[in-house]
N, C-alpha and C positions, 0 to 999 in steps of 0.2 A: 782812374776810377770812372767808370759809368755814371753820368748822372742824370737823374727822372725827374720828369715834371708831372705832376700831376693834371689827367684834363675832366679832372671832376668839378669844372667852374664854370657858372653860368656862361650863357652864351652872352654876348654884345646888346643883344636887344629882344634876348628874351623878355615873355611878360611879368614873368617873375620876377625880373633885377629891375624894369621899370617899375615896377610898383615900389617896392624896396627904395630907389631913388627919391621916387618923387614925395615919401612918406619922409624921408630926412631933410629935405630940402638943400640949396646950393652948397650950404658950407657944410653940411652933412654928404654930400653927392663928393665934395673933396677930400675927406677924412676918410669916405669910402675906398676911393680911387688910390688914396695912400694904401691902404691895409690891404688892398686886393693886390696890388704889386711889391708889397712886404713879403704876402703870403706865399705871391711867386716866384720871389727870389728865395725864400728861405727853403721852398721844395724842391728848387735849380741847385741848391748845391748839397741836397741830402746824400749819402751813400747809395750806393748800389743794392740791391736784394740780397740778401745771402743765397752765391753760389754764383752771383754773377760777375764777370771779370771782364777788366780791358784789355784788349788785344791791343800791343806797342808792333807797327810794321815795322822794322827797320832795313828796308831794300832802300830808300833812297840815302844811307849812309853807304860811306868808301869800305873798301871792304877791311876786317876785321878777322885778321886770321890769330887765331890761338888754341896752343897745344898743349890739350890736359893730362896730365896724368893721374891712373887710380891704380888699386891694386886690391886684391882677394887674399889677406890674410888673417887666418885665427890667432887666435890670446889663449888659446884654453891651458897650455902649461903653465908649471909654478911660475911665477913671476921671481925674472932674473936680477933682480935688481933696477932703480932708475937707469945709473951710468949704461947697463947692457944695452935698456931697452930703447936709451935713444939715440944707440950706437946701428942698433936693428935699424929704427926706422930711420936713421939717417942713409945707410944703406939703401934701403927702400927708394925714397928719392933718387939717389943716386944713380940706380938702375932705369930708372921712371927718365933722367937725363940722358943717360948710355943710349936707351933705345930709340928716342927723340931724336939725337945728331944722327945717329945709324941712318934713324927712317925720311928724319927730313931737313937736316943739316944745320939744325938747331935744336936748343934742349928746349925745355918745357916752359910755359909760361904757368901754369897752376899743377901744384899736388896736392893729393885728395887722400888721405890718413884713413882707415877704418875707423868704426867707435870706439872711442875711450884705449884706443891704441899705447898712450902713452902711458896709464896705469893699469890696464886689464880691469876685468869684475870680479878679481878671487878676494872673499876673504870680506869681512862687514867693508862697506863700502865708504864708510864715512872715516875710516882710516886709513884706507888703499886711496883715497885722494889724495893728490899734492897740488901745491901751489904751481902759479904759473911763474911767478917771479926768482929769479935765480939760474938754477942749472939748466930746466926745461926752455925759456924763454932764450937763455944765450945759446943752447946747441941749435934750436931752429932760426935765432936770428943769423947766425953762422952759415949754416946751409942756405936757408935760401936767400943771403947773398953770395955763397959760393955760386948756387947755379943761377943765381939771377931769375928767384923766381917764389910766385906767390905759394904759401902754404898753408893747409887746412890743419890746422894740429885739435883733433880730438880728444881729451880726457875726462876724469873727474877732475873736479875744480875744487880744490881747499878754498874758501873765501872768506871764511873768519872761522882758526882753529877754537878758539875758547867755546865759541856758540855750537860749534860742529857746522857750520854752515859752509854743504856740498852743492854743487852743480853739473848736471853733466851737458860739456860744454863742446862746442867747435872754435876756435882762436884762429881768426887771419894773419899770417904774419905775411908780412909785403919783401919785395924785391929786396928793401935794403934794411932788411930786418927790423924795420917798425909792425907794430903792432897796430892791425886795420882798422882788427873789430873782432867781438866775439857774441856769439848766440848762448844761450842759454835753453834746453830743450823743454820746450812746452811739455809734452806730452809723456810723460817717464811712464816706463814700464810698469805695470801693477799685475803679481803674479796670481794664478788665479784662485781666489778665494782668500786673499791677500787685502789690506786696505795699504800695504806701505808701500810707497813710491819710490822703487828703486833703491829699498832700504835708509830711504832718510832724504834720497836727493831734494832740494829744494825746485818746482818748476819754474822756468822762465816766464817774463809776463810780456815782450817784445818781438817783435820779428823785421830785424833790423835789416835792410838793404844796402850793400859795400860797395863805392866806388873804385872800381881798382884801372890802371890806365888803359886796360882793352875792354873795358863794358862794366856793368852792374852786379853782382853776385849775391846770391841769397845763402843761408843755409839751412837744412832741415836735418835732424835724426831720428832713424832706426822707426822708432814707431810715432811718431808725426805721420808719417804715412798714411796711417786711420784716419786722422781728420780734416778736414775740408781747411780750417782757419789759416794757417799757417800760409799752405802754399797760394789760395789766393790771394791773402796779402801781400806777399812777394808779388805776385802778378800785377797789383793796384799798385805799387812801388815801382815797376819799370825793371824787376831782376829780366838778367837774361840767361844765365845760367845759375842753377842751384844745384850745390853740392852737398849730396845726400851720405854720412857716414853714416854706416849700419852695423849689426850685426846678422839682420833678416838679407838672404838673397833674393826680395821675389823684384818678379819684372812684368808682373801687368799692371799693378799700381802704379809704379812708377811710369809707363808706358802711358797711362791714363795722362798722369797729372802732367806730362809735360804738353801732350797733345790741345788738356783742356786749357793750359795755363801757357801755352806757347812760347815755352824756352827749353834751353838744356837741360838736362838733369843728368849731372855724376853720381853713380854710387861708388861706393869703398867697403867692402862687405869682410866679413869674416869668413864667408865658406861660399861656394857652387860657384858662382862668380861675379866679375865687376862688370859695370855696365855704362857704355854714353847712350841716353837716350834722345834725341831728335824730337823738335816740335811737331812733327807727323805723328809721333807715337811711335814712330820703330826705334830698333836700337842698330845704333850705329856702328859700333864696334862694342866685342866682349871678350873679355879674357875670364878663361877657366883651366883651374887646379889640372896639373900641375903646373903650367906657369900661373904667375904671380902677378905682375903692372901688366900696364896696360896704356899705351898711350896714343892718341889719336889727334890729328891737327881741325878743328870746326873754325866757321865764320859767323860769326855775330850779327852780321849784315847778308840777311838772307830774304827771299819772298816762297811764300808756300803755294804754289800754283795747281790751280782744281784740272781737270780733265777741260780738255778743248780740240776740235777739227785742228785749228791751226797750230796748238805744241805738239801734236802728233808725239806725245811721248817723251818729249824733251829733245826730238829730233831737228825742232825747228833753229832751237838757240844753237846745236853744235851746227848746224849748218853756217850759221851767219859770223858767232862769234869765236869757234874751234876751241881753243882752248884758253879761251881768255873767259870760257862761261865753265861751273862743274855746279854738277847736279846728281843728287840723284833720284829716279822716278819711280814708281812703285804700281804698277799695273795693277795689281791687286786692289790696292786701293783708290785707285783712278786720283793720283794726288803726286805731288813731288815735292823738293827741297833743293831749291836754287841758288846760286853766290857766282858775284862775281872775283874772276881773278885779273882784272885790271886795273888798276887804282886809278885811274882816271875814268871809269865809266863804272856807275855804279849798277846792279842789280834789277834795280826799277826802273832803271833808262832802259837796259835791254828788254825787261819786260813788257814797257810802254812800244819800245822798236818790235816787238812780235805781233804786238795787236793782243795781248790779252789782258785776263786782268788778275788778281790774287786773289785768294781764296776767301778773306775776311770781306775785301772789296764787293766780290759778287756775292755772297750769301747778305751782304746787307744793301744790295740793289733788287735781289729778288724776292727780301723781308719787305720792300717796301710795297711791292706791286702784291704781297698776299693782302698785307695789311689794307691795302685801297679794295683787293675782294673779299675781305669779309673775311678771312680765315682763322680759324680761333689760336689764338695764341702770340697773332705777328702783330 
């Protein structure tokens, strides 16, 4: 979190606070001196502005390799029953690992389910919900300890039959089929000219942040994406990747938020395609219909590096470090996304070994010298 101080407080020896002093006298000038440094610690640890977020570096940590998988598919047919459907997306995973060892001699460390995957939207919703506990919770503790690996499982959420009390939810489930953590979606769809909330859903009021053993993970759905709250408090939390189940495929939004909030962001979509998005704002890899997963290997422990004489493009690092640095650079946007691949030298050593600096670094070396001229806004 960002925190502000306020510099709407007399000066030291203005004439205003001597008078003020001298009008209270000595044990009045002490009860003063208390309350003025009350008032400044209590503004030292206020929140941040809405809209304003911390940037977490993580280039001086070792490197942190992990391989996501996501996948691009629709719900729109009848629904097959529970047993089919978590036969389907146990599949799914599975393919999500096939491709993994294919590509890089290991399966996956996260899968990323589409929205409400595991009951579909057909039909009043607050009956097409089911519980998590039982058959749905033992097929994915099952899987992802078969592949040894974390899972997003999206649905409606039964949470208390008699009340009707639905959810529509993300559930972490871990390596060894524990249960991490689950979100609850803020923001439910509201059709339009409509007051019901995804026909009965109840909304979430949290936006939890999950320790899992390669970094922080957030989650967001489908139409979160409209609003600001959600994802910067994942960013004031320290996520580094947020996993976005959808049913919308778009990709500037999300493009936005990871760039503004500088972490990963997976989607799992239902149609056009799946997406890793990069704290650049690009996306990293996409898979589109007719194929289905999609898996890709990213690093946690990255620096985002601005345009410089001496990175010459990012030619400077392969020069020195060959293939013990991978990056990629983006002319276009005169910016890039750095890692390293030697576990004994981390990212921000080689970066400090260039002579340059990172991109948060210098924009708030060069905010300070606006701010000393005058300039509005620094």
């Amino acid at each position: 979190m960002i925190l502000t101080v306020s510099k709407e407080v007399s000066s030291e020896n203005s004439p205003a606070r001597s008078s003020r002093l001298s009008a209270v006298g000595p044990l009045g000038r002490g009860v003063w001196a208390i309350l003025v440094a009350a008032v400044l610690l209590v503004l030292s640890v206020q929140p941040a502005a809405a809209g304003e977020v911390t940037v977490h570096s993580t280039s001086n940590r070792p490197p942190r390799k992990v391989i996501v998988g996501t996948a691009v598919q629709g719900f729109w047919e009848d629904y097959p029953g529970l047993e089919k459907r978590l036969e389907q997306l146990g599949g799914i995973v599975d393919r999500m690992a096939e491709e993994s060892k294919a590509k890089y001699g290991r399966g996956i460390d996260l899968a990323v389910l589409p929205e409400v995957a595991v009951t579909g939207d057909k039909g009043v919703l607050t009956e097409v919900s089911a519980p998590f506990e039982g058959q749905v919770m033992e097929a994915f503790a099952r899987k992802a300890r078969e592949q040894h690996c974390y899972i997003v499982v999206p649905m409606y959420l039964l949470e208390d039959k008699g009340k009707k009390i639905c959810s529509n939810v993300a559930i972490l489930v871990g390596r060894q089929g524990e249960v991490v953590g689950t979100y609850r979606k803020l923001h439910l769809a509201v059709p339009t000219g409509s007051d019901s909330m995804e026909g009965g859903m109840i909304p979430g009021k949290e936006v939890p942040v999950f320790d899992c053993d390669f970094g922080k993970i957030g989650m967001q759905i489908c139409f979160d994406m409209e609003y600001d709250y959600g994802w910067e408090q994942l960013a004031r939390e320290g996520a580094e990747l947020v996993a976005w189940p959808t049913q919308s495929p778009q990709t500037a939004e999300p493009a936005f938020r990871a760039k503004q909030c500088r972490y990963y962001v997976v989607s799992s979509t239902w149609r056009n395609n799946a997406s890793i998005f990069e704290p650049t704002g690009r996306i990293t890899s996409q898979v589109k219909p007719p194929e289905q997963v999609l898996v890709q290997e990213i690093d946690l422990s990255y620096a985002l590096l601005p345009w410089s004489g001496k990175l010459r493009n990012g030619e400077a690092f392969r020069e020195k470090y060959g293939d013990k640095v991978g990056f990629r650079y983006y002319e276009a946007e005169d910016c890039g996304i750095f890692w390293s691949n030697d576990p004994s030298t981390t990212i921000g050593q080689m970066v400090r070994s260039i002579g340059v600096a990172e991109e948060e670094e210098e924009l708030q070396r060069i905010e300070k010298l606006y701010h000393r001229a005058g300039v509005p806004g620094s």
